[in-house]
N, C-alpha and C positions, 0 to 999 in steps of 0.2 A: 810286684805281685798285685794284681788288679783287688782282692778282696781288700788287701792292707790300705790302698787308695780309697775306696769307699768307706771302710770303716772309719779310717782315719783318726789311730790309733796316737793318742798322746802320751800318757801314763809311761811314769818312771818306775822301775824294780827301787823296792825298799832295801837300804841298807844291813845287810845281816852276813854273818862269817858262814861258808858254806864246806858241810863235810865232807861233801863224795871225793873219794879217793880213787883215780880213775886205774891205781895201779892194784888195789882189792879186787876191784870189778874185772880188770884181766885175769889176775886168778882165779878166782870166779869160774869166766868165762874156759881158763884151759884146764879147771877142773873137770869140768864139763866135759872137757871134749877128749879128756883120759879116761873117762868113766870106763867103756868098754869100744874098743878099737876096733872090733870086729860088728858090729851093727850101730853101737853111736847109740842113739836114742830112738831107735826106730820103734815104734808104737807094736807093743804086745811083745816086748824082745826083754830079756835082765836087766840090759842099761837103759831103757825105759823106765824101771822098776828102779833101778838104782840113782837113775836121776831124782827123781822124785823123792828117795831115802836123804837126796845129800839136801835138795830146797830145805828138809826138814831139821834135817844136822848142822845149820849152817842158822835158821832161823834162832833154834835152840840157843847157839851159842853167843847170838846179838843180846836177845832175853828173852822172860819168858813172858813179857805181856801182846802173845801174841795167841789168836786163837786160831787152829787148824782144822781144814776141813775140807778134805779126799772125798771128791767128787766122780764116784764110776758109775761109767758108760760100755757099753760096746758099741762096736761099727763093724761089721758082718763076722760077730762072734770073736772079736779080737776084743780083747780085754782095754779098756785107757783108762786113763785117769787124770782129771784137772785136778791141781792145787792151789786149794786160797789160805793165805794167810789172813786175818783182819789183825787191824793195830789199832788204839783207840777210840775203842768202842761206846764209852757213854756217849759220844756224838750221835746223833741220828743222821748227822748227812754225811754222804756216803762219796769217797772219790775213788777210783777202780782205778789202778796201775796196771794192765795186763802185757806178757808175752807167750809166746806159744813157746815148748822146748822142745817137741820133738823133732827127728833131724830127717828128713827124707831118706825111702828107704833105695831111690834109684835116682842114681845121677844123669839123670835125661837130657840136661843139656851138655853131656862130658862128647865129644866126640870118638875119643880113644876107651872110655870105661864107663858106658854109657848103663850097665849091670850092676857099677858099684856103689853102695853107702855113701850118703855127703857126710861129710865130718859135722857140717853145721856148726863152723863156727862162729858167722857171723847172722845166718839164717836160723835164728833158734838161741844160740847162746847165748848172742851177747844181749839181744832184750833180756835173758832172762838174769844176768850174771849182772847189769845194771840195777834190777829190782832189787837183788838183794843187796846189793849197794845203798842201795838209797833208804833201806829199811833198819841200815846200821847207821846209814846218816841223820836220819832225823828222831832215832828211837828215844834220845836224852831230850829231846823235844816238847815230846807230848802232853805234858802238863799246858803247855804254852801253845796248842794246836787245836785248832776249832773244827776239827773235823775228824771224822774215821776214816783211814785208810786199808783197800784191801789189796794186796799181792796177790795176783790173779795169774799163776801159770797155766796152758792150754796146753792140751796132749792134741793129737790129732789133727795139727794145722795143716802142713804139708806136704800130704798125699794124693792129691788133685792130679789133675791131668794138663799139664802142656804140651808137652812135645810126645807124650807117653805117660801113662799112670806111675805115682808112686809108688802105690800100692795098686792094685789093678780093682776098679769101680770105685775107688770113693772118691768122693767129692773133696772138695778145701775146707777148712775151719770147723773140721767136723766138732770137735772138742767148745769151741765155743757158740756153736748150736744148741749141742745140746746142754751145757750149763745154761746158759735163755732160757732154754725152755724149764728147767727147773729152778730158776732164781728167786720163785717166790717161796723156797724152802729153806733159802740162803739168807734171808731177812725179814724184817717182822714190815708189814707193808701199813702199819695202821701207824708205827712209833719213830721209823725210817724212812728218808727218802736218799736216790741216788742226785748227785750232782754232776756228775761228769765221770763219762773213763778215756783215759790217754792209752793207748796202743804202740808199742814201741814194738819196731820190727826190723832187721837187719839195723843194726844200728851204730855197728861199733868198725865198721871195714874201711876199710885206705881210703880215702875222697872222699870222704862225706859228706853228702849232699842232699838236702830235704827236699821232696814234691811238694806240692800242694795239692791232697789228696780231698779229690773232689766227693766221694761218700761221706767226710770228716764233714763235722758240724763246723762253719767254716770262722764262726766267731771263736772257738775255742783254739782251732788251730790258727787263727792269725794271731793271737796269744800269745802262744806258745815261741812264735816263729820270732815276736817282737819283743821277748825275751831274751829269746836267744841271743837277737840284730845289738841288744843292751849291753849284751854282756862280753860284745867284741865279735860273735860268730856269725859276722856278718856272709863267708863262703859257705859257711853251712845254712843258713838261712838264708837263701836269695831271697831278692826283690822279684826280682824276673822269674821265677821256679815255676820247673815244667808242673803244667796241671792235669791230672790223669787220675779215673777212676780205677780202682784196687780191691778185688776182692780181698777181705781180711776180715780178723778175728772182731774188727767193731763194729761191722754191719749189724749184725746180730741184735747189740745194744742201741744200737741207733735203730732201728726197727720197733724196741720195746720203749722208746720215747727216752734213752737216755744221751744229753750229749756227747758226744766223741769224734776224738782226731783220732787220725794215726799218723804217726812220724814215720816216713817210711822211703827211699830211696826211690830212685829209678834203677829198676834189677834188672831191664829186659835188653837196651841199647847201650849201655853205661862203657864206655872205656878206661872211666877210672875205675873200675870195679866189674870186672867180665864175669866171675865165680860162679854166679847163682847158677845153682843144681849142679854142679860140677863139682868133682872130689879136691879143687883148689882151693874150694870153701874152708879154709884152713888158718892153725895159727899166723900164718906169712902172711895171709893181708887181713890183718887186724892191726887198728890203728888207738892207742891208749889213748891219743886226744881226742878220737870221734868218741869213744867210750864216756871221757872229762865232757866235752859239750852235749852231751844228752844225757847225763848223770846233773850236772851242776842248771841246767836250764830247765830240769822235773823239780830238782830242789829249789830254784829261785821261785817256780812256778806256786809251790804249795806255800814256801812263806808269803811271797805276795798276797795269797787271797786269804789263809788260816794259820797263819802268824800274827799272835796277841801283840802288838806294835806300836807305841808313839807314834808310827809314820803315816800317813794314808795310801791308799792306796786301791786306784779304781780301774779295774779292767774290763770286762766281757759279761762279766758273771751280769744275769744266769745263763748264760752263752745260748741263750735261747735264736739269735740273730743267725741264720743260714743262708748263701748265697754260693749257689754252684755257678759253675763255669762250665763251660762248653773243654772238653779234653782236649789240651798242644796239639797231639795228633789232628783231632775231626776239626779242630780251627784253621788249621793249614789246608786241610785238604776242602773246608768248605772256600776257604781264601782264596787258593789256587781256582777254583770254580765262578767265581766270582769273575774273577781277572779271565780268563779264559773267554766267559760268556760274554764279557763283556767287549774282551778284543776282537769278538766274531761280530757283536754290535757295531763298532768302529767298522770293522773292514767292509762289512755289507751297507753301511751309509758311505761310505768314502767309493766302493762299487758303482753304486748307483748315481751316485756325484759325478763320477766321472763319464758314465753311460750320459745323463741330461747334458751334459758339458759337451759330447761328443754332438750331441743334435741340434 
């Protein structure tokens, strides 16, 4: 991966026993996706509502140093609702864990049931079934943690338009739109500041395989990715990883001046993973190890930099460093352009070469 090369990232992961249990985080996740069978999580629907009861049920039961905070919206008169968690709050600096949970209300790329509900279970659940994973992993922690963390669920991510609308006119990431636009009600701006938010989106499906998403602040996600490379998941974090710009839920934050990646596949050409918007979006391709390496590489991520530690340890931070890339796609086809132009250069002197030759 060309940022990794520039950056030229040396920094070792500190020593430390890591909690995520990547078979919680699948229950989690097919909790979720039993909620209610007949609309899923589709925004303005019961299991909407019900999802959002269970974030709460589930937080409750890790403890109770967590503070709550039900953030509604509409989007043409439909009811949503984000949920933040915040966890160690005397901190003033701030790192944002987000996924979106709700699940598309039309399977627009199903060719057979192109009318029905995605199950979402890897689009939707499993970022969100990893969060609360990782908020049971680190919560006996916190004395020992130099920073606050928020569990940041989105309603309203995936009703856009591909192929056909989800919902018919809205746009993508409506839910974490509009949380931006009210964030400075969500923290005190004179006593806190944010540090970064990470974006986890399909995350948990068969092949698991990270882009290099060109929106992400590119210092934090090469991070991220050389965490990963550390900790053995070296297929999941290529070197070589397609690079490709992604509307999603961090733009938003990245617009308001905060760093942010997003982990996040290739959904569109992918043959190890065909699913996205199609009702196969289902427990059968959900894989517990992609769940374990983006559960255990969020966890190595926060002890590295706010893990009180004997060890040192120096990454990114303030991952203020960005360097985009030209998208695989428009690389190839400026490539191909290149080479084209240039083979009509050759032939039109080798032309003409051979006309003086003639005379």
């Amino acid at each position: 991966m060309i940022p990794y090369l520039l950056y030229n990232i040396h920094f070792r992961n500190i020593h430390v026993e890591l909690k995520f249990n990547e078979s919680s985080a699948y229950k989690y996740l097919k909790d979720q996706i039993n909620i209610n069978s007949t609309h899923y999580r589709i925004p303005g629907t019961q299991g909407r509502e019900e999802c959002a009861k269970y974030f709460i049920s589930k937080f409750q039961e890790i403890g109770s140093n967590f503070s709550l905070i039900l953030h509604n919206f509409t989007v043409d008169n439909v009811d949503c609702q984000n949920v933040l968690f915040k966890f160690n709050e005397n901190q003033p600096n701030i790192l944002i864990l987000g996924s979106h949970y709700d699940s598309r209300a039309k399977a627009t790329k199903d060719s057979t049931n192109p009318n029905s509900p995605v199950p979402g279970a890897n689009d939707g659940a499993s970022g969100s079934a990893v969060l609360i994973e990782l908020a049971r992993s680190i919560y006996n922690r916190s004395f020992d943690l130099t920073v606050q963390i928020w569990f940041l669920f989105f309603d309203a991510e995936d009703q856009g338009y591909d192929w056909n609308y989800g919902i018919p006119g809205w746009d993508w990431c409506e839910g974490s739109k509009k949380f931006v636009e009210d964030i400075e009600s969500f923290y005190n701006s004179t006593a806190e500041y944010f540090d970064a938010m990470i974006l986890l989106d399909m995350v948990g499906g068969t092949g698991l395989k990270f882009i290099n998403e060109q929106y992400s602040t590119s210092s934090l996600l090469n991070e991220l990715f050389e965490i990963g490379r550390q900790m053995g998941y070296r297929n999941e974090f290529p070197f070589n990883s397609l690079s490709q710009s992604i509307t999603d839920d961090h733009i938003s934050f990245v617009n308001y001046g905060i760093p942010s990646a997003d982990l996040i596949i290739n959904f569109w050409n992918n043959p190890h993973w065909p699913y996205h918007h199609t009702i196969e979006d289902n427990l059968f391709h959900i894989s517990n190890f992609s769940l374990e390496v983006t559960g255990r590489t969020i966890e190595q991520f926060i002890y590295n930099n706010y893990l009180e530690s004997d060890e040192e340890y120096q990454g990114n931070f303030p991952w203020k460093g960005d360097l985009n890339l030209l998208d695989t796609t428009t690389f190839i086809i400026i490539l191909t352009l290149i080479i084209i132009i240039g083979l009509i250069i050759i032939i039109t002197i080798l032309k003409r070469f051979k006309r003086i030759s003639a005379i």
